[in-house]
N, CA, C and O atoms as a GROMACS GRO file, in nm:
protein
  320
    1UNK      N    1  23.252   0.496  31.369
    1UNK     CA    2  23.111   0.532  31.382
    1UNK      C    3  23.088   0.679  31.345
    1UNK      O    4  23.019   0.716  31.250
    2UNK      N    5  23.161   0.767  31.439
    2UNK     CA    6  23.175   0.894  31.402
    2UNK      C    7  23.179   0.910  31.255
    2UNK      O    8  23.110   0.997  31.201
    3UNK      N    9  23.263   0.824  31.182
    3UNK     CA   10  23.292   0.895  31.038
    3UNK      C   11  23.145   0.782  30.931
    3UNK      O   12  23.113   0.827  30.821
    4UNK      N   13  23.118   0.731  30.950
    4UNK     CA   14  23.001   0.686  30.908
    4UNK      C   15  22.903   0.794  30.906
    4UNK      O   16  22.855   0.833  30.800
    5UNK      N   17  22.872   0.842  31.017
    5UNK     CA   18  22.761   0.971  31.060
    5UNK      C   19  22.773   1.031  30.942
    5UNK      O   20  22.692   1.043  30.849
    6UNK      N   21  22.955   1.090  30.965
    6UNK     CA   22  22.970   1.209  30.874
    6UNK      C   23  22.904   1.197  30.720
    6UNK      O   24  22.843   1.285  30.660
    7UNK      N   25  22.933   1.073  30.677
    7UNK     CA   26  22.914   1.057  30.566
    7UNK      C   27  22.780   1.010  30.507
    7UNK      O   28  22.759   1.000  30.386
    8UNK      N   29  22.711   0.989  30.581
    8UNK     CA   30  22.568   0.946  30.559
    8UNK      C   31  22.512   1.087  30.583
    8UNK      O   32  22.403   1.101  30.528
    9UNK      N   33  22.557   1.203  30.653
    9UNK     CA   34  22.518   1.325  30.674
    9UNK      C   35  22.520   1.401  30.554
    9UNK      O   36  22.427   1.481  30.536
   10UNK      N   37  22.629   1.387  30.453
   10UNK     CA   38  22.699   1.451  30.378
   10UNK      C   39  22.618   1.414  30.238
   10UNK      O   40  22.572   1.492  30.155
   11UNK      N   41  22.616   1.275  30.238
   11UNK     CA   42  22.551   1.189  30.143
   11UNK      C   43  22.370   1.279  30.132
   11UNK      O   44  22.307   1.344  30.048
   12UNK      N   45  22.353   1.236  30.254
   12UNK     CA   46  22.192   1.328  30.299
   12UNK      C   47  22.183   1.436  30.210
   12UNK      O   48  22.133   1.434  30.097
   13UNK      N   49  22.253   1.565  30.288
   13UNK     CA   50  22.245   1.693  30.229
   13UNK      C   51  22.267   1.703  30.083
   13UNK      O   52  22.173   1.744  30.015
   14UNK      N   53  22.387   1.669  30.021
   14UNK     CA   54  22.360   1.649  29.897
   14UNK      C   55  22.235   1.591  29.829
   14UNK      O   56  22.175   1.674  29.762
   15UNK      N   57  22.200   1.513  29.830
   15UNK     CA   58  22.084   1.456  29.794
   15UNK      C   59  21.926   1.584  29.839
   15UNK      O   60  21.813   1.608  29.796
   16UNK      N   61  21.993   1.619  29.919
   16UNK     CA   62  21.858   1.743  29.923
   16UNK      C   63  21.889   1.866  29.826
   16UNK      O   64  21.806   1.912  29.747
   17UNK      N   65  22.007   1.909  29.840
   17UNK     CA   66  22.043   1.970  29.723
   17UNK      C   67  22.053   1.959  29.597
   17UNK      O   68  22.099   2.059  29.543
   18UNK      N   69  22.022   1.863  29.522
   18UNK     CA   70  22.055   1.849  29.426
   18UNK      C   71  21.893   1.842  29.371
   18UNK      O   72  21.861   1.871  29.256
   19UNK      N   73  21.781   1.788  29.495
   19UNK     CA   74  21.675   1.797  29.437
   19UNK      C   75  21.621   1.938  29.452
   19UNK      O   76  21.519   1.964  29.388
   20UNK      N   77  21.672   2.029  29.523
   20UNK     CA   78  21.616   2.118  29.574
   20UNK      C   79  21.638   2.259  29.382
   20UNK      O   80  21.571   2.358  29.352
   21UNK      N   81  21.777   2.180  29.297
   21UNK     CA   82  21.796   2.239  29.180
   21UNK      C   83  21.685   2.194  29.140
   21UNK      O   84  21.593   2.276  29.144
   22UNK      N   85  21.656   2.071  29.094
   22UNK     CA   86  21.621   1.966  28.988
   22UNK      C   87  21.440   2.067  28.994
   22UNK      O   88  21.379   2.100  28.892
   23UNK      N   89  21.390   2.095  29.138
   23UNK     CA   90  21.263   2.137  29.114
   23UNK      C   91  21.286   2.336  29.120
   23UNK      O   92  21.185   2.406  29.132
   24UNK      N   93  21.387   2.384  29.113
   24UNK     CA   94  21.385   2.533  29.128
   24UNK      C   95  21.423   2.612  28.918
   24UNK      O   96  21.482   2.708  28.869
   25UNK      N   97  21.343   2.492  28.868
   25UNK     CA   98  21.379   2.566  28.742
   25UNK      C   99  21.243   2.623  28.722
   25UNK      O  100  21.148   2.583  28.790
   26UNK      N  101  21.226   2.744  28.602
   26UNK     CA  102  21.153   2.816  28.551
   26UNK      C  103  21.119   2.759  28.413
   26UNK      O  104  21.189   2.731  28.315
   27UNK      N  105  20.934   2.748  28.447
   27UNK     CA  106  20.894   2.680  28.351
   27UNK      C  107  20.852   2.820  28.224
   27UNK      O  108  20.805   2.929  28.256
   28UNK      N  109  20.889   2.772  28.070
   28UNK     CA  110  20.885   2.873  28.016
   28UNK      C  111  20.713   2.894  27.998
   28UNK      O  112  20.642   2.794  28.005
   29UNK      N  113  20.643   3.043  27.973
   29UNK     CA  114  20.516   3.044  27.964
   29UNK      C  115  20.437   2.984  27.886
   29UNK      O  116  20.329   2.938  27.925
   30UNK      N  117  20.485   2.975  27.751
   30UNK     CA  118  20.436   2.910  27.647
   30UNK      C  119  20.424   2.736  27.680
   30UNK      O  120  20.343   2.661  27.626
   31UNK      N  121  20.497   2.710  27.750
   31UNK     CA  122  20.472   2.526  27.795
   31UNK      C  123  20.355   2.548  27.901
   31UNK      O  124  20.241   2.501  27.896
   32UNK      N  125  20.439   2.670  28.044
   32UNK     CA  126  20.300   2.646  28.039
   32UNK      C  127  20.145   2.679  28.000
   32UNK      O  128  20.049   2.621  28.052
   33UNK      N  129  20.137   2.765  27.917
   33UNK     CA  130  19.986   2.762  27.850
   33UNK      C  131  19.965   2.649  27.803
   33UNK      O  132  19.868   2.587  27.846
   34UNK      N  133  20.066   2.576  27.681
   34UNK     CA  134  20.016   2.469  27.609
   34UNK      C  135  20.028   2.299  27.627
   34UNK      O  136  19.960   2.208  27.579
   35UNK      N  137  20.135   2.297  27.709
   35UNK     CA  138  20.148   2.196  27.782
   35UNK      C  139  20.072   2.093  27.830
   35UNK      O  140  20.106   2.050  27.941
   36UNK      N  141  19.936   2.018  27.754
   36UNK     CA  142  19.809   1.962  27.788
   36UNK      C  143  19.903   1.889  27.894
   36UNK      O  144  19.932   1.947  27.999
   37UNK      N  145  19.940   1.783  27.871
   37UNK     CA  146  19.986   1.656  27.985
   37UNK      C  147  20.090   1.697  28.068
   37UNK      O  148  20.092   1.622  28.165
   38UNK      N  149  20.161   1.765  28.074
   38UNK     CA  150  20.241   1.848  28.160
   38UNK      C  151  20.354   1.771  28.167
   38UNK      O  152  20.393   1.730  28.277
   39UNK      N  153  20.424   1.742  28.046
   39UNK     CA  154  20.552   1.640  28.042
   39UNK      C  155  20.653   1.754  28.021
   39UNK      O  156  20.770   1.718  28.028
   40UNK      N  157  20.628   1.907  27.994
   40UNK     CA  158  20.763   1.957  27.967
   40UNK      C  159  20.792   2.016  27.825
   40UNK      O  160  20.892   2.080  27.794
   41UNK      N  161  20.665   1.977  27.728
   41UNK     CA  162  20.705   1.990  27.600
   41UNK      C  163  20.610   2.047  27.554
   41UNK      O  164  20.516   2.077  27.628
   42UNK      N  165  20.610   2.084  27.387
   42UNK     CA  166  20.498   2.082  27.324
   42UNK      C  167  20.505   2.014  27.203
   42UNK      O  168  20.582   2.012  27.107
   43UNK      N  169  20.377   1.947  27.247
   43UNK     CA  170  20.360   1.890  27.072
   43UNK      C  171  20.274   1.942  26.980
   43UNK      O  172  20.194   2.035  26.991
   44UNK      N  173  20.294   1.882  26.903
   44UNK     CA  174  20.249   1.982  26.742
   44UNK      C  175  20.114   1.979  26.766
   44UNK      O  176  20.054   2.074  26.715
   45UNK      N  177  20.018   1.870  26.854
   45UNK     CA  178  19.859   1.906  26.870
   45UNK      C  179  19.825   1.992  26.995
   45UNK      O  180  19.715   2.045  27.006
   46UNK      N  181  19.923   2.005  27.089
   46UNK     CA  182  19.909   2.084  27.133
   46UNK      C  183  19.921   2.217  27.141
   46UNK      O  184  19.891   2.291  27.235
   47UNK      N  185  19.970   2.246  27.030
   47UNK     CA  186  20.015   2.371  27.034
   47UNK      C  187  19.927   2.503  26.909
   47UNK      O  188  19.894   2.454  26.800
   48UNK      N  189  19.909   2.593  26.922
   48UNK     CA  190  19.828   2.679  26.849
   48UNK      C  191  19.825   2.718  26.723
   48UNK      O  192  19.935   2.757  26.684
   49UNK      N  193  19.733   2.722  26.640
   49UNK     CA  194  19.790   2.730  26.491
   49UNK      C  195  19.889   2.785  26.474
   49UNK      O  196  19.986   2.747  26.409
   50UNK      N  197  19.873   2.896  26.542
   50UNK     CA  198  20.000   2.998  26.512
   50UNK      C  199  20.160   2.953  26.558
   50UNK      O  200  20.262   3.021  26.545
   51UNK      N  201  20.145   2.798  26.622
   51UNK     CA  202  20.286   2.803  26.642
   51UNK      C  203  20.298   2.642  26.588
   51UNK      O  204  20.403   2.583  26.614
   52UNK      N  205  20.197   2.572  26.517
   52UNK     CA  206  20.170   2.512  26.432
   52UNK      C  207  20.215   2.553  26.286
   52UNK      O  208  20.229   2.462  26.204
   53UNK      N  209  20.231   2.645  26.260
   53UNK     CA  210  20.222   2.672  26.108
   53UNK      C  211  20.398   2.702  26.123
   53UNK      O  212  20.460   2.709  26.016
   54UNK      N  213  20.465   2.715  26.232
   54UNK     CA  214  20.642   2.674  26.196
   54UNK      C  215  20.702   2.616  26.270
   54UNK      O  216  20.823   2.624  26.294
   55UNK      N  217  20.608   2.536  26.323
   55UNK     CA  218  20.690   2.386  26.403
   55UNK      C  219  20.756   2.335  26.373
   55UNK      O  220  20.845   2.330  26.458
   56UNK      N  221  20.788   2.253  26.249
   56UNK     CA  222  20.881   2.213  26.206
   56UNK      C  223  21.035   2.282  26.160
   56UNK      O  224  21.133   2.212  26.135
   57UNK      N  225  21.032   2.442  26.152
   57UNK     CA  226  21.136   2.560  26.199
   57UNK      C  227  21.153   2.546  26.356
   57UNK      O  228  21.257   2.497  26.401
   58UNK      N  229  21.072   2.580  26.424
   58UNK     CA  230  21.112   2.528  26.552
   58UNK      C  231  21.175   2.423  26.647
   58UNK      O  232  21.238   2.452  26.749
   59UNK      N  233  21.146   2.266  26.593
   59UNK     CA  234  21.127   2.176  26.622
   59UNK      C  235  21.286   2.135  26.564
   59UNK      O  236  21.308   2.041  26.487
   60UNK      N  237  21.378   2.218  26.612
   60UNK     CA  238  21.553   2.190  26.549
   60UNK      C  239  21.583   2.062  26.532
   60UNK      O  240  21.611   2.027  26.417
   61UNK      N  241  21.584   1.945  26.658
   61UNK     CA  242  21.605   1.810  26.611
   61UNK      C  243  21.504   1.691  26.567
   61UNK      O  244  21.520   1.572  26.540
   62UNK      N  245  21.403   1.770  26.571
   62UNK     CA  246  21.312   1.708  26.491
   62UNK      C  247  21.255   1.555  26.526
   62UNK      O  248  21.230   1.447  26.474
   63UNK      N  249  21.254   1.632  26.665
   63UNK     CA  250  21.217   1.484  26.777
   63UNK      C  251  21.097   1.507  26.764
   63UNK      O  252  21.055   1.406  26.821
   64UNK      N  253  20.957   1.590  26.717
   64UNK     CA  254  20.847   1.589  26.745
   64UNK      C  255  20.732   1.684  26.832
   64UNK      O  256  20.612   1.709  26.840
   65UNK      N  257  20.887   1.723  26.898
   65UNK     CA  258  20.796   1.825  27.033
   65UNK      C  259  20.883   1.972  27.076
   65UNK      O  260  20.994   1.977  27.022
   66UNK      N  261  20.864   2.038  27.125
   66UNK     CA  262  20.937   2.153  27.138
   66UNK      C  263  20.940   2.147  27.298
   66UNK      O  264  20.862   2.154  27.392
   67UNK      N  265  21.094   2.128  27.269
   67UNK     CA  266  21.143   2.142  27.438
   67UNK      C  267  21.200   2.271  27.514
   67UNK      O  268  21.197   2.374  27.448
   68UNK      N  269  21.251   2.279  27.645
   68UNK     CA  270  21.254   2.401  27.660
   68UNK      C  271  21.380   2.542  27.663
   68UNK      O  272  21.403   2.648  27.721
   69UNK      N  273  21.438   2.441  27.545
   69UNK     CA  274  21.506   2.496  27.477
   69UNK      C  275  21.473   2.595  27.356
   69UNK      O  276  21.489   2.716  27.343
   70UNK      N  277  21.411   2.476  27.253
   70UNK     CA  278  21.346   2.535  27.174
   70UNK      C  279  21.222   2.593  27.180
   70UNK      O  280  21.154   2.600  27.078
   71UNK      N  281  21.178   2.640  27.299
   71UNK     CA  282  21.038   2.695  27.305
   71UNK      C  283  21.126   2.818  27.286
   71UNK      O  284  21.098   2.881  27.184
   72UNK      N  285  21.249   2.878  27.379
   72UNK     CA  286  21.257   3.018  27.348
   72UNK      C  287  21.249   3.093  27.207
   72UNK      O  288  21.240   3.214  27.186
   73UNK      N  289  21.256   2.982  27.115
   73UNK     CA  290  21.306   3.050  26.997
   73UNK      C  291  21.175   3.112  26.921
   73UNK      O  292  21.187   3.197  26.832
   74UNK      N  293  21.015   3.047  26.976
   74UNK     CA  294  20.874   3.018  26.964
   74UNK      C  295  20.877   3.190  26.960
   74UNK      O  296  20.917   3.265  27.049
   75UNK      N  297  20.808   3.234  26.795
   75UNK     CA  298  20.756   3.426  26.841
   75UNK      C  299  20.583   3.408  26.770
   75UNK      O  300  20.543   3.377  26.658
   76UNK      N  301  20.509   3.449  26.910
   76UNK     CA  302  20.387   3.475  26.865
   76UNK      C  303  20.346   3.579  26.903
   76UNK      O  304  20.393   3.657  26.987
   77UNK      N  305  20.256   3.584  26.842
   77UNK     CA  306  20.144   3.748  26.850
   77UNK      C  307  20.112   3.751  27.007
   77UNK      O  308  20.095   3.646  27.068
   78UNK      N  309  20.108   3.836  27.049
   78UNK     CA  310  20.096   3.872  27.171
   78UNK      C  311  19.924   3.907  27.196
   78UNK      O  312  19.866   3.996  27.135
   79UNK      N  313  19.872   3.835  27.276
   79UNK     CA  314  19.738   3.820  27.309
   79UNK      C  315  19.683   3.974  27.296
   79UNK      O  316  19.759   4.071  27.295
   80UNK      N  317  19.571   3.981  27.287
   80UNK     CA  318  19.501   4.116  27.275
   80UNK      C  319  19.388   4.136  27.339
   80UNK      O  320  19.330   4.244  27.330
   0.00000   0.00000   0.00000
């Protein structure tokens, strides 16, 4: 019984930990400005001429959307 506890205890905490990573990441700024549906990405209509006109430079595997990987690589003009 005792070792049941333990392990349903153990099982527990992990499971809180692991969500407690899954939601402590940093969303990059540019997703979130452009990010209409809030899936994580950007896609080519969502995103601003200016980062429209080298999406497809950006867009490395050429899945469609810029993830948040490839957002770091994203250089735009800095608002004014």
């Amino acid at each position: 019984m005792k070792q049941t506890i333990f392990l349903l205890t153990v099982l527990f905490s992990s499971t809180l930990l692991w969500g407690a990573e899954e939601n402590n990441t940093t969303v990059h700024p540019l997703i979130k400005k452009f990010d209409k549906n809030k899936d994580g990405k950007i896609f080519y209509t969502e995103a601003s001429k200016e980062i429209q006109e080298k999406f497809c430079q950006y867009d490395v595997n050429q899945d469609g959307y810029l993830d948040k990987v490839e957002v770091k690589e994203v250089e735009v003009e800095p608002e004014k």
